[in-house]
Steps between C-alpha positions, in 0.01 A plus 500: 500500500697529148751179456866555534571594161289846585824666515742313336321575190470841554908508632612355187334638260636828557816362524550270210645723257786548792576156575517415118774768444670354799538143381636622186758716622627177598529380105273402234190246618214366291190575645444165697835597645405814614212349689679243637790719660210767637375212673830342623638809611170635695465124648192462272300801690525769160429206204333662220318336250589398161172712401600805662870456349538513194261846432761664749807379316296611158472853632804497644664395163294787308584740708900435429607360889512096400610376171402139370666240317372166325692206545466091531567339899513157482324477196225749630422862341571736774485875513789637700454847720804726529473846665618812306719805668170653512371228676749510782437869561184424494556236752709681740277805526212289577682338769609835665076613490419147602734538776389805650152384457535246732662728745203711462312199526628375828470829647113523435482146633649533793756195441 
């Protein structure tokens, strides 16, 4: 029988890009932030790792929703996340499909 990270993996990964624009609707975050607040906020159930991270803030800065900033934190280089107007629309229409996903979701389940 698969461990129980079977799903969480599978959860998460298809939902990273989500909870990354919403932690930074809440203000700018480095990336370290961003992990840490995904974690605090799902009770440490969603983390993501640092791997899997920063090639999702990447694309989601080349694609115009994030922007990024350089900058010194207590004497250590960090690269600060913000999320564009693009990026909120972005944001809000994949929380209305991820919404009625899981309504759809529930229904096929039976819960």
């Amino acid at each position: 029988m698969p461990g129980s990270d079977y799903w969480e993996k599978s959860f998460i990964t298809g939902s990273a890009r989500l909870y990354v624009l919403s932690v930074l609707s809440g203000g700018p975050r480095h990336g370290y932030g961003i992990l840490k607040e995904i974690g605090d906020r799902s009770g440490d159930c969603c983390t993501i790792a640092a791997g899997t991270i920063y090639p999702i803030l990447r694309e989601l800065e080349r694609d115009g929703y994030i922007t990024s900033s350089k900058g010194t934190v207590g004497g250590r280089a960090r690269v600060t996340y913000a999320i564009t107007d693009e990026g909120r629309e972005l944001f809000e229409s994949g929380l209305a499909k991820w919404e009625t996903h899981v309504a759809g979701a529930k229904k096929i389940l039976g819960v």
